[in-house]
C-alpha positions in Angstrom: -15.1 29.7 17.8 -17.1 28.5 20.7 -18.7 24.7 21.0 -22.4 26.5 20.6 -22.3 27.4 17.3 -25.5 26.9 15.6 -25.1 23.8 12.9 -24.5 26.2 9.5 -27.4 25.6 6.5 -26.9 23.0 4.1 -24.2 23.7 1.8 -25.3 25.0 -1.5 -25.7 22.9 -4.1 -25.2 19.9 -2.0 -27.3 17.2 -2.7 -30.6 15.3 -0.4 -28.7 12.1 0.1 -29.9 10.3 -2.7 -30.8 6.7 -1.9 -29.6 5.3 -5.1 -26.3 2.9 -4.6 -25.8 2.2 -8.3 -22.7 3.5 -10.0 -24.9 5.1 -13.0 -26.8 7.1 -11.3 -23.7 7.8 -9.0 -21.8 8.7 -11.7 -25.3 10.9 -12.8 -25.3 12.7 -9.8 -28.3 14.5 -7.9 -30.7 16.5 -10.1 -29.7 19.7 -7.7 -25.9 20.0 -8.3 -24.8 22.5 -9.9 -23.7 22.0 -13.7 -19.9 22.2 -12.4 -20.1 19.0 -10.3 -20.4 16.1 -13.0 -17.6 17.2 -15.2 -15.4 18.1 -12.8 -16.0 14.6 -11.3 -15.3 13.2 -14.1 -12.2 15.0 -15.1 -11.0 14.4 -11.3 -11.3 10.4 -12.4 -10.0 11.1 -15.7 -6.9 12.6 -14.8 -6.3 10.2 -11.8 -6.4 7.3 -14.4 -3.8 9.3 -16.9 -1.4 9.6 -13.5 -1.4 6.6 -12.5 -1.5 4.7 -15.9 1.0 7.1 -17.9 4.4 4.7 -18.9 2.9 2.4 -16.3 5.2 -0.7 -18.1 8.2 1.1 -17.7 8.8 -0.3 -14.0 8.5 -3.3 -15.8 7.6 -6.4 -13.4 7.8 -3.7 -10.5 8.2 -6.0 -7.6 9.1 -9.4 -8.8 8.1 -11.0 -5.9 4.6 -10.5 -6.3 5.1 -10.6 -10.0 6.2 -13.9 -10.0 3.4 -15.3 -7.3 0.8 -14.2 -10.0 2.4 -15.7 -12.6 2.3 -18.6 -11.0 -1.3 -18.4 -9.9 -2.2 -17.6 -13.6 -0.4 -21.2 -14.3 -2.0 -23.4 -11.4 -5.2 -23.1 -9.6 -3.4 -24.5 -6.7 -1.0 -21.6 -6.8 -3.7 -19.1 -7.6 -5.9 -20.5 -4.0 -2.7 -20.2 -1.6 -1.1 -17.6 -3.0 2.1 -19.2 -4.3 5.2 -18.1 -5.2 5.8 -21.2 -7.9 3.1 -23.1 -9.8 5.2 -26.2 -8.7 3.5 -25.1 -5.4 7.0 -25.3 -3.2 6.0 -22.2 -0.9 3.4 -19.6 -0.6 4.5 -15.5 -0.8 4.3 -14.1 2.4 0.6 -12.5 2.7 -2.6 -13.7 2.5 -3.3 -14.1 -1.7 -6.5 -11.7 -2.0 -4.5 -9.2 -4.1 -2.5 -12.3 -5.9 -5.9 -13.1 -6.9 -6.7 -9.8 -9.1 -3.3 -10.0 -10.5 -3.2 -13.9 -11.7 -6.6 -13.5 -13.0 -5.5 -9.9 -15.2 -2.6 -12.5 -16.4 -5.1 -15.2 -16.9 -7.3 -13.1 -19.1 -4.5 -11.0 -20.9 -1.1 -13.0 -20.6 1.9 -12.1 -18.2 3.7 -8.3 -18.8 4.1 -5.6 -17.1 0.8 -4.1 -17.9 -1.7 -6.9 -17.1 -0.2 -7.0 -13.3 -0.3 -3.0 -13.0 -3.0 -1.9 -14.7 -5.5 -3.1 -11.9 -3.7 -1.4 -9.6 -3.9 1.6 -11.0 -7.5 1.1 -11.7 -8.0 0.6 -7.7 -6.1 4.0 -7.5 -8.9 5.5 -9.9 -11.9 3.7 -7.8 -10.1 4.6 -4.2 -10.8 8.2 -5.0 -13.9 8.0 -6.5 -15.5 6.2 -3.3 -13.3 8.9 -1.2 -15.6 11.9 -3.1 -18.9 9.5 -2.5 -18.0 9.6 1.2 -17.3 13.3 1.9 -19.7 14.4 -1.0 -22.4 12.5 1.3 -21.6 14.8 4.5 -19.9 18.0 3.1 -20.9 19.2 -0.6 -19.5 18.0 -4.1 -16.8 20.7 -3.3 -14.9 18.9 0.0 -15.5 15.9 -2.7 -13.9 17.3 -5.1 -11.0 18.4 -2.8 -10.8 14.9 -0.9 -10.2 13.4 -4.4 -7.8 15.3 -5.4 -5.7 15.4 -2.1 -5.5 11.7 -2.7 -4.8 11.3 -5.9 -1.8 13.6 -6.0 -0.4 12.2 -2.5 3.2 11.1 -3.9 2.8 8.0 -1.6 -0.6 7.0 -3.7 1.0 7.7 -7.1 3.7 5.5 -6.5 1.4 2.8 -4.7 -1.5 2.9 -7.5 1.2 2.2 -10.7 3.0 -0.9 -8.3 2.0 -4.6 -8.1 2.5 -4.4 -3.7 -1.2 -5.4 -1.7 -1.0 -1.7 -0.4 -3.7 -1.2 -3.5 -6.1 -3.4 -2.9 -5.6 -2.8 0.9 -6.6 1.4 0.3 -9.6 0.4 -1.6 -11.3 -2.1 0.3 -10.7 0.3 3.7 -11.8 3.5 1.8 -15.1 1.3 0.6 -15.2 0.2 4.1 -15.7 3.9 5.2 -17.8 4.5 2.3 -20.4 1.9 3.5 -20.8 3.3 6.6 -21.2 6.1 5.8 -24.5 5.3 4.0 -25.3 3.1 6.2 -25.5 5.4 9.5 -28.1 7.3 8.0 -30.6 4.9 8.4 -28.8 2.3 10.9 -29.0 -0.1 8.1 -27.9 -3.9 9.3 -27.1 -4.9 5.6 -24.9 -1.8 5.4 -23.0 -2.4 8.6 -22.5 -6.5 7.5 -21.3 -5.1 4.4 -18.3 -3.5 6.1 -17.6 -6.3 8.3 -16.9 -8.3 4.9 -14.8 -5.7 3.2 -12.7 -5.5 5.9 -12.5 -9.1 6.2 -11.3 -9.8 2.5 -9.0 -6.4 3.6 -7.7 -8.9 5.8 -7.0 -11.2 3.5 -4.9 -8.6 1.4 -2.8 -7.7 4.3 -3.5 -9.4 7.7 -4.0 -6.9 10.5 -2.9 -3.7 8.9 -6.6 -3.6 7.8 -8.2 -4.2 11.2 -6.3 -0.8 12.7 -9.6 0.8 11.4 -12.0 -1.7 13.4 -11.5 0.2 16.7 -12.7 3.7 15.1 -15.6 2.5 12.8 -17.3 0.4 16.0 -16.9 3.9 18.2 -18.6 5.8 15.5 -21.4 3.0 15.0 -22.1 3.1 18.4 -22.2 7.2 19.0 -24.1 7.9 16.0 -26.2 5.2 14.7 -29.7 6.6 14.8 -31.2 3.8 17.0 -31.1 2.2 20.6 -28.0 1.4 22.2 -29.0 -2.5 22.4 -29.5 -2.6 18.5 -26.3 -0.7 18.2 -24.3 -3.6 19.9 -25.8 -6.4 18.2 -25.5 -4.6 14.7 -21.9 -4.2 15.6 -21.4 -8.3 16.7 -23.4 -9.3 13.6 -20.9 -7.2 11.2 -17.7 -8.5 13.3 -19.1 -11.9 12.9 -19.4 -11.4 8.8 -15.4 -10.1 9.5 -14.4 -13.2 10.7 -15.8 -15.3 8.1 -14.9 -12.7 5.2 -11.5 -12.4 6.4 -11.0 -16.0 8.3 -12.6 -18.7 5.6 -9.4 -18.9 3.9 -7.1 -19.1 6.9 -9.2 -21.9 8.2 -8.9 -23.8 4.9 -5.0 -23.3 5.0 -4.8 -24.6 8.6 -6.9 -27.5 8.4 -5.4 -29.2 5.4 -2.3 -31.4 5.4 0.5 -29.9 5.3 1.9 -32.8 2.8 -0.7 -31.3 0.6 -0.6 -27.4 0.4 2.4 -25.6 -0.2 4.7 -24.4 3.1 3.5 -21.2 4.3 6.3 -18.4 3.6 7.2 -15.8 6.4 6.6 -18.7 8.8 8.7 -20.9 11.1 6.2 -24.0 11.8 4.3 -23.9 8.4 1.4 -22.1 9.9 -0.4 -19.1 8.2 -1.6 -18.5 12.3 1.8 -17.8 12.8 2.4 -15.6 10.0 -0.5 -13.5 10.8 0.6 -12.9 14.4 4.4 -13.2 14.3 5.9 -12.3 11.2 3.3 -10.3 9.9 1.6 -9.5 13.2 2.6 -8.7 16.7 6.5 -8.9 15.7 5.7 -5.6 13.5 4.7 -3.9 16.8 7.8 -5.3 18.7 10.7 -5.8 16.7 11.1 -9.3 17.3 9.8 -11.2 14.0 11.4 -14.4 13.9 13.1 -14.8 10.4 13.0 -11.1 9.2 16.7 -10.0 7.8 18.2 -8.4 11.2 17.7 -6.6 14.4 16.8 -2.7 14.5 17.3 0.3 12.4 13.9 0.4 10.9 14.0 4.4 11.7 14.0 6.1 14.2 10.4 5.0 16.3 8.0 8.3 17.8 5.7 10.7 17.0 7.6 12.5 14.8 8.6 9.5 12.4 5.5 10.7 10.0 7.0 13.9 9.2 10.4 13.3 9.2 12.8 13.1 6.4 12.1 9.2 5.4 8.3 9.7 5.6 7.5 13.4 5.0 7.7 13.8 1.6 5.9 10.7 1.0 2.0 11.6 2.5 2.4 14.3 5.4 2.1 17.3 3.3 -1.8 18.0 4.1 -1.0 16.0 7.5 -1.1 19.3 9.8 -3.9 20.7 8.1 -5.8 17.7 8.4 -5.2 17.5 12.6 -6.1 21.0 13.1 -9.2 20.8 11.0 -10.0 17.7 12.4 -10.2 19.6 15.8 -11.9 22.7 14.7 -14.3 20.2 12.6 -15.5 19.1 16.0 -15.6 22.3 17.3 -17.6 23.5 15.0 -20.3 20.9 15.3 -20.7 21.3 18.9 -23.5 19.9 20.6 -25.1 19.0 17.3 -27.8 15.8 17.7 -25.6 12.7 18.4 -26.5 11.6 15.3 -24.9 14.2 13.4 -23.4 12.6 9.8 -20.4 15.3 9.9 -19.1 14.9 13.5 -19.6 10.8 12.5 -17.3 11.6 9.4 -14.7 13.4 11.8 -14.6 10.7 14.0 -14.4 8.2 11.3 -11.7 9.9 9.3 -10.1 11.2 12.4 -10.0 7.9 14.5 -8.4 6.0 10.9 -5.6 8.2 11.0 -5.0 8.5 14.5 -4.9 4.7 14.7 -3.3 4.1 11.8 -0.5 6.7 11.9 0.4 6.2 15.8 0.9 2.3 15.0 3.4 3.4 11.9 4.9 5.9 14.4 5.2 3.5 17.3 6.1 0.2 15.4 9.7 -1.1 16.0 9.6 -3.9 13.3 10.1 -4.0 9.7 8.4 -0.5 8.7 8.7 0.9 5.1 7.5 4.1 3.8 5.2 3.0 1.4 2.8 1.3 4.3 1.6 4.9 5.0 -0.2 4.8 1.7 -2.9 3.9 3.6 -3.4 7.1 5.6 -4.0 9.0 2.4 -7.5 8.8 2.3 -8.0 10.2 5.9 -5.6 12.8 5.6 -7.3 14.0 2.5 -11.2 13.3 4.4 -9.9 15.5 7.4 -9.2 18.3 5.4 -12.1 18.2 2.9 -14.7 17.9 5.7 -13.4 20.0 8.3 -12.1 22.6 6.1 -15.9 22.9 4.6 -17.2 23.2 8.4 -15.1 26.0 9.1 -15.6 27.4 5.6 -19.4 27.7 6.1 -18.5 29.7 9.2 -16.7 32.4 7.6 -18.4 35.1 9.0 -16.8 34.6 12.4 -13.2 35.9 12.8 -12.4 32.4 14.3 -13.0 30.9 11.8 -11.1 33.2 9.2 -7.8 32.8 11.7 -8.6 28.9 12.1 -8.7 29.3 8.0 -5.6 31.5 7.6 -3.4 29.9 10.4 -3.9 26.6 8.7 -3.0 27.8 5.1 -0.2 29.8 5.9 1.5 26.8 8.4 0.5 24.0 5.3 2.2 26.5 3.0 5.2 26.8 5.1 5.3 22.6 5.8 5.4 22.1 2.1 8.4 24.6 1.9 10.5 22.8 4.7 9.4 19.2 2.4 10.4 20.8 -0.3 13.6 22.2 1.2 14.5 18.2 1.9 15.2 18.2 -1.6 17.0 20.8 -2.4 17.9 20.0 -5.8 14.6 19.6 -7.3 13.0 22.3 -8.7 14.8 24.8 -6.1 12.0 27.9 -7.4 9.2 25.9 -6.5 9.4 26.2 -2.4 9.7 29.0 -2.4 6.5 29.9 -4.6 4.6 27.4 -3.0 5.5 29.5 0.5 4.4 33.5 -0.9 1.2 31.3 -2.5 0.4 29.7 0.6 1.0 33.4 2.5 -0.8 35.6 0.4 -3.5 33.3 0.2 -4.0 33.1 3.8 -3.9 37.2 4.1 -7.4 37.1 1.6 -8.4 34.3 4.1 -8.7 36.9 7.0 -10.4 39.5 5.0 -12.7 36.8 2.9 -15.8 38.1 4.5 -15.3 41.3 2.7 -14.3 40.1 -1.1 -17.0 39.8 -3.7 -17.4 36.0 -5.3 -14.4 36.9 -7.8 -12.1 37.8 -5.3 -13.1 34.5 -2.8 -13.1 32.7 -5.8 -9.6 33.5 -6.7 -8.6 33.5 -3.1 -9.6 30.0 -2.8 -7.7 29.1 -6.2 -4.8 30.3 -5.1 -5.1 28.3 -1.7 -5.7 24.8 -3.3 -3.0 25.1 -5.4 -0.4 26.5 -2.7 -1.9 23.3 -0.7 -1.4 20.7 -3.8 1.7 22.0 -5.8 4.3 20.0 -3.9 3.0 16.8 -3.0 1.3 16.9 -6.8 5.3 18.0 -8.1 6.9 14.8 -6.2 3.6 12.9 -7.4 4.7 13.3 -11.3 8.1 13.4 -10.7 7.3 9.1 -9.2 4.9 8.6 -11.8 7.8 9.4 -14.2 10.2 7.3 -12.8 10.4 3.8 -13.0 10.0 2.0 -9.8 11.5 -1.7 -9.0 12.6 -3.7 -6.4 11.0 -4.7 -2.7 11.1 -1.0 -0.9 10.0 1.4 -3.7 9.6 5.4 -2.7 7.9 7.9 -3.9 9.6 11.4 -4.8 13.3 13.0 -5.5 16.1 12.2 -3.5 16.2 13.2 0.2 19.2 14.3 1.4 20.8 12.0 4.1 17.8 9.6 3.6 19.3 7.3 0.8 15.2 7.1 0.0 13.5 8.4 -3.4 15.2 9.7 -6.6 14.9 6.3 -8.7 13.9 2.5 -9.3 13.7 0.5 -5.9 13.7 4.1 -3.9 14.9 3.1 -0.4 17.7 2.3 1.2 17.7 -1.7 1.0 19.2 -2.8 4.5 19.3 -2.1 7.9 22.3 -0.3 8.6 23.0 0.4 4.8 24.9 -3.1 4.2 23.4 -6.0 2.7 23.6 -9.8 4.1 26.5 -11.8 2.6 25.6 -13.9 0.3 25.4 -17.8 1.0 27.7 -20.5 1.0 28.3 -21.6 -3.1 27.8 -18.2 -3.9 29.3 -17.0 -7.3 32.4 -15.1 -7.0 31.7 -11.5 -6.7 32.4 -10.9 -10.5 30.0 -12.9 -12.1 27.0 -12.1 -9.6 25.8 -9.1 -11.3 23.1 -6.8 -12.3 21.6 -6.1 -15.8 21.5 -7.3 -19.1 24.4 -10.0 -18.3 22.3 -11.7 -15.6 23.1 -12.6 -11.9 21.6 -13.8 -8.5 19.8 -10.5 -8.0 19.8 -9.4 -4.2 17.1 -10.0 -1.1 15.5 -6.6 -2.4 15.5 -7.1 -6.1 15.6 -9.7 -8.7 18.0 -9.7 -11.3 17.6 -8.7 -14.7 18.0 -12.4 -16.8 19.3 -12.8 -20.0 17.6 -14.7 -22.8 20.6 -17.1 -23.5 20.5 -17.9 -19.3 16.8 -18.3 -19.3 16.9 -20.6 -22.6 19.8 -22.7 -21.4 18.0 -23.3 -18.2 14.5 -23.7 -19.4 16.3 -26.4 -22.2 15.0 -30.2 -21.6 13.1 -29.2 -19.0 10.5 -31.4 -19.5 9.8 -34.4 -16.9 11.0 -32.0 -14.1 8.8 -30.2 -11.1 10.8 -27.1 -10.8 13.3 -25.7 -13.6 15.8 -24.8 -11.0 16.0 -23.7 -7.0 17.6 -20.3 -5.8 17.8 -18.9 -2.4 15.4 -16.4 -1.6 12.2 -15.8 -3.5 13.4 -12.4 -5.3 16.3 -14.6 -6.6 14.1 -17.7 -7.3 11.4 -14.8 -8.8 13.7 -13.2 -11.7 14.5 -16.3 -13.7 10.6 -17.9 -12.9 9.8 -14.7 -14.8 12.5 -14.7 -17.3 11.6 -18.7 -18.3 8.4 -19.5 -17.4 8.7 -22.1 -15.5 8.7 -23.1 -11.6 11.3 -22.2 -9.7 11.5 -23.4 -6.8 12.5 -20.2 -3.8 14.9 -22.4 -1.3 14.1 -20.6 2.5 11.2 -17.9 1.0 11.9 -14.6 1.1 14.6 -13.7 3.2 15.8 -17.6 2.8 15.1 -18.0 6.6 11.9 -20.4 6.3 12.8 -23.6 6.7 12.0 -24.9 3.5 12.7 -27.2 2.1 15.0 -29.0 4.7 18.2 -30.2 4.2 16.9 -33.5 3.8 13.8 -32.2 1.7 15.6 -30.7 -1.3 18.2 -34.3 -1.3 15.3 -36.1 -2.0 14.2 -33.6 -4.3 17.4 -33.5 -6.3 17.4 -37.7 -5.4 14.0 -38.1 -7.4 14.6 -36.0 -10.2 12.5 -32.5 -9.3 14.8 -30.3 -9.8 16.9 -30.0 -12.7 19.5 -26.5 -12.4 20.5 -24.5 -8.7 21.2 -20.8 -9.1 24.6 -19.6 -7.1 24.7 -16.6 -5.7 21.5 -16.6 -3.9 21.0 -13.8 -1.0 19.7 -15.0 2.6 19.3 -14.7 6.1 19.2 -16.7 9.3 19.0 -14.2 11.9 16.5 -13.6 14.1 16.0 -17.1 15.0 15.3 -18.0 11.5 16.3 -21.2 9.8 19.9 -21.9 8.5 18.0 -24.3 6.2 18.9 -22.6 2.8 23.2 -21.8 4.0 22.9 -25.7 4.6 21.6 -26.8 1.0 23.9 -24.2 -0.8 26.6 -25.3 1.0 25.3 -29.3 0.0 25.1 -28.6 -3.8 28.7 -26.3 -4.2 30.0 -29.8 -2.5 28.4 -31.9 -4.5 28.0 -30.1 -8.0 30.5 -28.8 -10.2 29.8 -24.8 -11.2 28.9 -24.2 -14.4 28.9 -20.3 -16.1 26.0 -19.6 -18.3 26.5 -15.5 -19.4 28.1 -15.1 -16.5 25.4 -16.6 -13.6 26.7 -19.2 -11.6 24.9 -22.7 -11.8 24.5 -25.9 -10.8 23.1 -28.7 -12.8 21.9 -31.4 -10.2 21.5 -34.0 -12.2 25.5 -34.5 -12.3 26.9 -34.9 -8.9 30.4 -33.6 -9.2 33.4 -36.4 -10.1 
């Protein structure tokens, strides 16, 4: 395959580029696809939404954390606009609230379970690849649609992502619109267009901080090489959008800063009650370096380099398509060649291809807190890059370079998914080695497809996409049919020597495989447990809180700000849930913040605010983090007798000890 290949005829079928933006027609589709292309859309969606909203209440609150912030915004309109972890407004969660706000209006609408705070994320699963087959349909055919959609829909990572109440959700969507937009929008060079993605990504911002500007870097180049107008237009097009950015994304944080801090809630995953310092430290720059003030620990995050995306913790999780997708991004471009600079499908390489190498080298690289789930966001260009280049090299079949290009890729993708599959070996042992003769003889009918008749490429090409989807789609119902709970969730079976995947919370919990001790006042180790009987719960996970302790704190609550306090928000998030009521989360979430302050809370318990104090609380001051919370536990087990409610260890402020 040579850089001068002609530019192949339009694919058949495919349609003019319809102008029309509305979701009917959309949904309609162009007048020249074939008969095929509508329902098989619309069975793609369809089954995406039964995936992702099959048993969805059986992970229950999924992560409490969040669970518990949009219970409180569904209670408070205070809580709601800062994204609070209590209604009593004592601290905010640890992310900008724009996903928060989806969730707390669901509850506001339908009341607090399990399905109101899922069920829009599994709807954003359902939109994420519908917009995905908008964006390659527009460049490649209905086909590489078709295949885009489903490569994201049945990425494990995505199925567990989709059904879970984390920002990772919204975050997908509003990038995967982002690329959608432009792509429409460098047909014509359209300004409104180009704004339009500045403002996505800005409220992307506000759903997770600067994970969402990794993409910024790639959409500019590809604005700037193929934008069908001059070079000065270009540049001002791209400062106009990066201004509507910084508003979209910035409105919010400027509110935050400039009021009082006696009169917004502290900001959690800070140090100095500032959400600048969140956004760059804790959530920002500290990711990249390993030094985020407050987080629970030093090092062993993984092991950091380029291999981290397809190793054991992250493999099984989104890389399956990921080798396919670089070598078709690379035969993609050679392919085009010298095509016009303006060419849509090298612009959707480049667009794709500069998201996921952004994106993954920044997850590779990273030596702060990194979690498996965060590569849920390179699903959609994984799945892009092999939908669009694969169709380039497709349409060029009648080379032999292409049909090795075609073959090679097959047969290596096969051969990946058998060493994922291998990882766990005790999950449906048959099926890697299925997948592999699949994969094989599929990529023996590549080399010869220029001599088959339609049947034979037709079954040729069956037998590839299903070699290409049966793992990742196996480990995708295998997490949709497992209930997922805690702070680190992960997607698939067990992998061996991983401690990650097979069951609710996925993951292994701390650095190093041992979690923090717990605080000063603690409950013995016997009554601090998991399940039906109660507990403190852990940094990870809250506990599961029995009616009799939720009723005998949530008793004569009246005339109080916040039911009880707890160290560290998971702990503070499972009885908020469980009664109600505010509970105040003593040091955020990995009871570091430094709030309240000793002092603080004494005046607190002084003025009446807080009637009960959960023992048993789970924290950390390392880092440079506040000893804040060790401080008041260690106050109230001075100055409070311990009390045993169904075995949970409490404190009842209101009667300092004799």
């Amino acid at each position: 395959m040579t850089a001068t290949l002609p530019a192949p005829p339009a694919v058949p079928g495919a349609p003019a580029r319809p102008r029309a933006g509305r979701a009917a027609r959309l949904l309609r589709g162009s007048p020249a696809d074939p008969r095929w292309v509508r329902p098989a859309l619309l069975g793609l969606l369809g089954a995406t939404g039964v995936l992702y909203l099959w048993d969805l209440s059986a992970s229950g609150w999924a992560n409490a954390f969040y669970a518990a912030a949009a219970q409180a915004g569904s209670q408070s309109w205070e809580a709601f606009f800062y994204g609070s972890s209590d209604a009593a407004n004592a601290i905010t969660v640890d992310k900008p609230p724009a996903s928060l706000w989806v969730m707390a209006l669901s509850v506001r609408l339908f009341g607090l379970s399990s399905w109101s705070l899922l069920v829009p994320q599994a709807l954003m699963g359902v939109a994420t690849v519908g917009l995905l087959y908008l964006a390659v349909r527009r460049v490649a055919g209905p086909g590489a649609g078709l295949v885009a959609g489903v490569a994201t829909a049945l990425t494990p990572v995505a199925a567990l992502m989709f059904r879970f109440d984390n920002p990772d959700a919204l975050l997908v969507l509003l990038m995967t619109a982002a690329a959608y937009v432009l792509t429409r929008s460098l047909e014509r060079a359209s300004t409104r267009g180009l704004v339009g993605v500045g403002v996505l990504l800005g409220f992307a911002f506000l759903t997770k901080t600067l994970q969402a500007v990794l993409v910024v870097p790639g959409f500019a180049l590809v604005w700037l090489v193929a934008a069908p107008t001059t070079l000065r237009r270009r540049v001002l097009q791209l400062l106009g959008a990066g201004a509507a950015m910084v508003v979209a994304g910035g409105w919010w944080v400027a509110v935050v800063e400039l009021v009082p801090e006696s009169m917004r809630p502290y900001v959690g995953g800070s140090q100095t009650n500032s959400v600048w310092e969140l956004i760059w430290g804790y959530n920002g720059l500290g990711r990249l370096t390993g030094e985020e003030t407050g987080s629970v620990g030093g090092g062993g995050w993984g092991q950091t380099g380029l291999g981290r995306t397809f190793g054991a913790e992250v493999g099984g999780q989104v890389a399956w398509l990921l080798p396919a997708a670089l070598v078709l991004l690379a035969a993609g471009l050679v392919a085009v060649g010298r095509a016009r600079r303006t060419d849509p499908r090298r612009a959707a390489l480049l667009t794709w291809g500069t998201w996921l190498g952004v994106t993954g080298l920044t997850f590779s690289l990273m030596a702060g807190i990194f979690h498996a789930y965060y590569t849920v966001a390179l699903a959609p260009a994984i799945a892009a890059l092999v939908a669009v280049g694969g169709a380039l090299v497709w349409q060029r079949r009648d080379r032999v370079e292409a049909r090795l290009v075609l073959a090679v890729t097959m047969a290596g993708t096969a051969l990946w998914a058998w060493v994922l599959l291998g990882r766990s070996a005790d999950f449906l042992p048959w099926l890697r080695w299925t997948v592999l003769a699949a994969g094989l003889v599929a990529a023996l009918g590549l080399l010869a497809v220029d001599r088959l008749g339609r049947a034979a490429v037709a079954g040729v090409l069956a037998v590839g996409l299903l070699a290409g989807v049966t793992g990742p789609a196996a480990y995708a119902l295998q997490t949709a049919a497992t209930p997922q709970t805690g702070s680190i969730p992960s997607a698939g079976p067990a992998v061996a020597g991983t401690g990650f995947g097979g069951g609710p919370g996925g993951g292994a919990p701390f650095r190093g495989g041992q979690p923090p001790a717990a605080l000063p006042g603690a409950a013995p180790q016997s009554t601090v447990t998991r399940g039906p009987g109660g507990g403190a719960g852990s940094l990870l996970g809250a506990a599961d809180v029995s009616e009799e302790t939720a009723a005998a704190l949530a008793a004569d609550a009246d005339g109080y700000t916040w039911v009880a306090a707890a160290v560290g928000s998971n702990t503070a998030a499972g009885y908020q849930l469980a009664t109600g009521l505010p509970v105040m989360a003593v040091g955020g979430f990995n009871g570091s913040d430094p709030s309240p302050t000793l002092e603080q809370f004494q005046q607190y318990v002084a003025d009446g605010e807080i009637r009960w104090f959960i023992g048993g609380g789970t924290g950390m001051a390392a880092d440079g983090g506040s000893s804040a919370s060790a401080e008041i536990a260690a106050w109230v087990a001075e100055n409070h007798t311990a009390q045993i409610v169904d075995g949970v260890t409490v404190y009842d402020l209101t009667q300092p000890a004799s």
